[in-house]
C-alpha positions in Angstrom: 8.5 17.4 -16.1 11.4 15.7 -15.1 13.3 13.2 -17.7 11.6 9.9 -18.4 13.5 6.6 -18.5 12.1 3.6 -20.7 10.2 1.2 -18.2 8.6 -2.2 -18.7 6.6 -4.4 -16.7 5.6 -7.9 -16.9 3.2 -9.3 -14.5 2.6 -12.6 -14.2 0.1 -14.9 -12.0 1.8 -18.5 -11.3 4.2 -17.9 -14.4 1.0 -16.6 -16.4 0.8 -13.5 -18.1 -1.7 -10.8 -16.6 -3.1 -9.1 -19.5 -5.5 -6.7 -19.2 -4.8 -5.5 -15.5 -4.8 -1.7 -14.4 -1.6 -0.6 -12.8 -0.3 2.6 -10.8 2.7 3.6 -9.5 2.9 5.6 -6.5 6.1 7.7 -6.2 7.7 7.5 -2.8 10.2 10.5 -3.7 8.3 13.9 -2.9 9.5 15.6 -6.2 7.8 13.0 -8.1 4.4 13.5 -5.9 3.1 15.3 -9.0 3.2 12.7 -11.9 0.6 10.3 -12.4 2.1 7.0 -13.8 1.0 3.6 -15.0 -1.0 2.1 -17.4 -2.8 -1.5 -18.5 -1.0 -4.6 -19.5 -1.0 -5.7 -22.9 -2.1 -9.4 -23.5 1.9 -11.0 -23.0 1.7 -9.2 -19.0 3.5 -6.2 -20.0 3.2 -2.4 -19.5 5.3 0.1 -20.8 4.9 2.8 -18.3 3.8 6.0 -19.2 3.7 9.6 -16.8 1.1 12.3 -17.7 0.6 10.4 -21.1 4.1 10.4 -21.8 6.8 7.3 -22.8 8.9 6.4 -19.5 9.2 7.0 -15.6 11.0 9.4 -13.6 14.0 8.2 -11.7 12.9 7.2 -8.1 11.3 4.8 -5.9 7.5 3.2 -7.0 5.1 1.9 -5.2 3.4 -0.6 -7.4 -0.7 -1.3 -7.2 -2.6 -3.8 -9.6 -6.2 -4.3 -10.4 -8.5 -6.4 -12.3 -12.0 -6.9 -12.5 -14.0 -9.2 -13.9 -17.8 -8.9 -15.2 -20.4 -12.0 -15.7 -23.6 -11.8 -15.9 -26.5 -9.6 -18.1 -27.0 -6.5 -16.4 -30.7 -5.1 -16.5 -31.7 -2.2 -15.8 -33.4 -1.1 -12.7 -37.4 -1.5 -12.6 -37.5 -3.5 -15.8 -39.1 -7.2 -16.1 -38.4 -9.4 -19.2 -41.4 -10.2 -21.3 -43.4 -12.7 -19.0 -43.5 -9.8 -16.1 -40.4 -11.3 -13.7 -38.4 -8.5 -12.4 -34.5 -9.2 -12.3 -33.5 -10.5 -8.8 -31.4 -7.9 -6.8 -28.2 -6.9 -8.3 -29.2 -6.8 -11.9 -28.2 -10.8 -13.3 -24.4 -9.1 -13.0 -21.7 -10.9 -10.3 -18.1 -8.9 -10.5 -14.9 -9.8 -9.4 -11.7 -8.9 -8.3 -8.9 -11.4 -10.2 -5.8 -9.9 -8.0 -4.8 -10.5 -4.4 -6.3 -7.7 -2.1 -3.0 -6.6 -0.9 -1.8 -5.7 -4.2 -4.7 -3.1 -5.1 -3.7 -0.6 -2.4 -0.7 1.6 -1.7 -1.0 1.1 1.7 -0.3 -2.8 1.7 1.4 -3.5 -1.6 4.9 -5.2 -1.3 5.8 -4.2 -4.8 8.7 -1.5 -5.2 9.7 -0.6 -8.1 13.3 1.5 -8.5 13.8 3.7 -11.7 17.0 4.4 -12.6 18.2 6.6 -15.6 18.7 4.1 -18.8 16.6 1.4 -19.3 14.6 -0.4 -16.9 12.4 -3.5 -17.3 11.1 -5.7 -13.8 8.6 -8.6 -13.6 6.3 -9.7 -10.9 4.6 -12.5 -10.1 1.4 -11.9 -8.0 0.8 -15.5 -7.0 -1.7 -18.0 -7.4 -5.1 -16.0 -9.4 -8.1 -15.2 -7.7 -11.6 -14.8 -7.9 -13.1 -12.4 -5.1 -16.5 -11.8 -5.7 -17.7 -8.0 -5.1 -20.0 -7.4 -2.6 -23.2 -5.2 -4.4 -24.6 -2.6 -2.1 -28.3 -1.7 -2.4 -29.4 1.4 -0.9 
């Protein structure tokens, strides 16, 4: 494994922290195709980056990829009915939802780069306004 360098960062929606979110970075430097790195935001918007488990980031260039998801509902299982008979309407009582901007939750359209260098290194990014994207339920 290559050396690690200290890395912190704070994302933000409209100035707010983003706890809770899921983040990746993608290395764009072939020698670090190999790591996996990220981690989850604590509740002030921050992650400390970690590779294979470990404290710290190579040096290179990082793609940067957020998600969040959000849950409402009472999920039910399938072919159950509550006590007067009624059987849950499709989807199980459950809505989910994406709270990040689409473009942000893939490599392949993200605008966030991230550049490690050795020493300490600490970013923030501010996502924009928040969302709420429902997710489309499939039944087969």
């Amino acid at each position: 494994m290559p050396p690690l360098h200290p890395t912190a960062l704070t994302l933000t929606q409209e100035g707010v922290p983003l706890a809770g979110a899921s983040v990746t970075l993608s290395p764009q430097d072939a020698s670090n195709s190999q790591w996996s790195l990220g981690g989850s935001t604590d509740s002030n918007g921050v992650l400390n980056v970690q590779t294979q488990g470990f404290k710290g980031a190579p040096a290179g260039t990082f793609k940067i990829t957020v998600s969040k998801t959000e849950t409402e509902g009472t999920a039910v299982a399938a072919g159950t009915s509550d006590r007067g008979g009624a059987k849950p309407a499709a989807g199980g009582g459950t809505k989910s939802f994406h709270l990040v901007d689409k473009k942000y939750r893939s490599a392949g359209t993200t605008d966030l780069t991230l550049e490690v260098k050795a020493g300490r290194n600490a970013q923030t990014f501010d996502l924009g306004p928040a969302i709420r994207e429902e997710i489309p339920v499939y039944n087969n």
